[in-house]
C-alpha positions in Angstrom: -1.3 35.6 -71.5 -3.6 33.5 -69.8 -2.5 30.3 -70.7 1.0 31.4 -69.3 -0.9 31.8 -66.0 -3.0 28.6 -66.2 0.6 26.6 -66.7 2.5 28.7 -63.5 -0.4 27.8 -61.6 -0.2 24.2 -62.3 3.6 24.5 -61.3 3.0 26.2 -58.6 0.6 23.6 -56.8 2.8 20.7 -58.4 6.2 21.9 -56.2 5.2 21.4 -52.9 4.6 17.9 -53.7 7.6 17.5 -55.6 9.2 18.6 -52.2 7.6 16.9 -50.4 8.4 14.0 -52.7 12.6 14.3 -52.8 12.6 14.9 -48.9 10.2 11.9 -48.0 13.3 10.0 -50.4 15.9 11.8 -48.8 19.6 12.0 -49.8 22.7 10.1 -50.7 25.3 11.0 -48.2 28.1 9.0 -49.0 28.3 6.1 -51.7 29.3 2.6 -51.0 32.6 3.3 -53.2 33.3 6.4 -50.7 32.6 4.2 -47.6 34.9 1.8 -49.1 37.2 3.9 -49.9 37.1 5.3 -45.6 37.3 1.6 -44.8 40.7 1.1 -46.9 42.2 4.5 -45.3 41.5 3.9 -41.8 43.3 0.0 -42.1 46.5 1.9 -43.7 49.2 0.6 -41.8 50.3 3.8 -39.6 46.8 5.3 -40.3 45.8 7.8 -37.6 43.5 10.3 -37.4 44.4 13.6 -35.5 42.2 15.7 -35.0 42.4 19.9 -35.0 41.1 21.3 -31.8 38.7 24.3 -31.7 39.8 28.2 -31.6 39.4 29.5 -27.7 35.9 31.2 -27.8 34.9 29.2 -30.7 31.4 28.9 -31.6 29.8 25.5 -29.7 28.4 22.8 -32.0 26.0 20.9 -30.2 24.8 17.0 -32.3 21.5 17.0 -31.4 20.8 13.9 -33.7 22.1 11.4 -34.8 21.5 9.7 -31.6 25.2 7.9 -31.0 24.0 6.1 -27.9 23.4 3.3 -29.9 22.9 2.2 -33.5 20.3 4.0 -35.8 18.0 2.6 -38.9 18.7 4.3 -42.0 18.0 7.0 -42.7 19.5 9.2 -40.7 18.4 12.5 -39.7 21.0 15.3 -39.3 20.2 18.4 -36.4 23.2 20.4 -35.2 22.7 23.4 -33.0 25.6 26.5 -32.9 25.9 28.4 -30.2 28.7 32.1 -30.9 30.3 33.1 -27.7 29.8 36.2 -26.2 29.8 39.2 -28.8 30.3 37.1 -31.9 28.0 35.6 -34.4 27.8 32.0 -36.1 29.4 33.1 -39.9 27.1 30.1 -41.5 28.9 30.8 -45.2 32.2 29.1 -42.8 30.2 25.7 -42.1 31.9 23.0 -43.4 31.6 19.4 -42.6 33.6 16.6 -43.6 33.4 12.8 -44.0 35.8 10.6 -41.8 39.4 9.6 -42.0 39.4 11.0 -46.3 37.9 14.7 -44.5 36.0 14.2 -47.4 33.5 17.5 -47.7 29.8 16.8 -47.9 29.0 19.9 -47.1 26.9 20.1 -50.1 25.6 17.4 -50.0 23.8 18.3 -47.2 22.9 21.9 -48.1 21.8 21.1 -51.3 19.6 17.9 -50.1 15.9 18.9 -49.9 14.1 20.1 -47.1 17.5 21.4 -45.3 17.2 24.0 -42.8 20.2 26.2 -41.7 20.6 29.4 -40.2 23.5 30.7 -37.5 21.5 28.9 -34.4 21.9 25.3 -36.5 21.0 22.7 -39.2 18.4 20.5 -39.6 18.7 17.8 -42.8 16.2 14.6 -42.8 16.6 11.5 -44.6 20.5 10.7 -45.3 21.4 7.5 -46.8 24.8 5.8 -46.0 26.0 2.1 -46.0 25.7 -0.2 -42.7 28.3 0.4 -40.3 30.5 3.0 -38.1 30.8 7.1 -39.6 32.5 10.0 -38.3 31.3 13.7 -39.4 33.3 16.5 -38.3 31.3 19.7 -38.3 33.2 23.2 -38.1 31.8 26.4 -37.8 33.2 30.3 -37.2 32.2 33.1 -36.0 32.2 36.3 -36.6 35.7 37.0 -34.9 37.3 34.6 -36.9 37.4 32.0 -34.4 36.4 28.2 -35.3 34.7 25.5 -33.6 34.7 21.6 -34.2 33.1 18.7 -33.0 33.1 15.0 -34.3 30.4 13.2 -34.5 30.6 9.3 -34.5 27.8 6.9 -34.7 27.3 3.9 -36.4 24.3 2.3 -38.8 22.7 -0.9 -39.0 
């Protein structure tokens, strides 16, 4: 039994800096091919992109970062606050975001990526790795009641 013990307490000091590790590396967003891919969509002749507007009373989602004022080094760090309306709650098992012009889902991607934080007030996800040039997240959340909010977030990487 106490080598069993001698070999969880070597794991056990070895994860944190595994963690540490995979977040200071951070995550692949979205691949070249899939950027590609956005790029080809959005040049469609006819191509438009129309987006749903948010229930009434819909939770708010405020983009804390990325900072779209201007163009941001790689990579890029994720924080998304969610504010329920009056006598609701933020239902996080609804958040769903989606890549561009495809609406392709990275939710995952970004839960899964290490080091993510979320809970009903928001989201926090460091180190995301995309190719050079303009993206478009839309983030959607609901509340309790049913009711869902969206808000695109644009910004663009050198």
């Amino acid at each position: 039994m106490l080598p069993r013990i001698a070999v969880l307490a070597v794991m056990a000091t070895a994860l944190p800096l595994t963690i540490v590790h995979a977040a200071a590396h951070g995550f692949e967003l979205l691949s070249d091919q899939e950027y590609r891919s956005e790029q080809a969509a959005r040049a469609a002749p006819g191509a438009t992109l129309i987006p749903k507007a948010a229930d009434f009373d819909a939770p708010a989602i405020t983009v804390v970062k990325p900072d779209r004022s201007a163009p941001i080094q790689p990579p890029v760090d994720i924080e998304v606050r969610f504010t329920p309306a009056a006598g609701a709650t933020v239902n996080i098992a609804s958040l769903k975001i989606m890549y561009g012009f495809l609406k392709l889902d990275i939710t995952h991607r970004i839960l899964d990526a290490p080091g993510v934080q979320v809970s009903p007030s928001g989201l926090k996800a460091s180190g995301a790795r995309l190719p050079s040039g303009n993206h478009k997240l839309i983030i959607e959340v609901a509340d309790s009641l049913g009711r869902t909010g969206r808000q695109p977030c644009e910004f663009t990487v050198k």
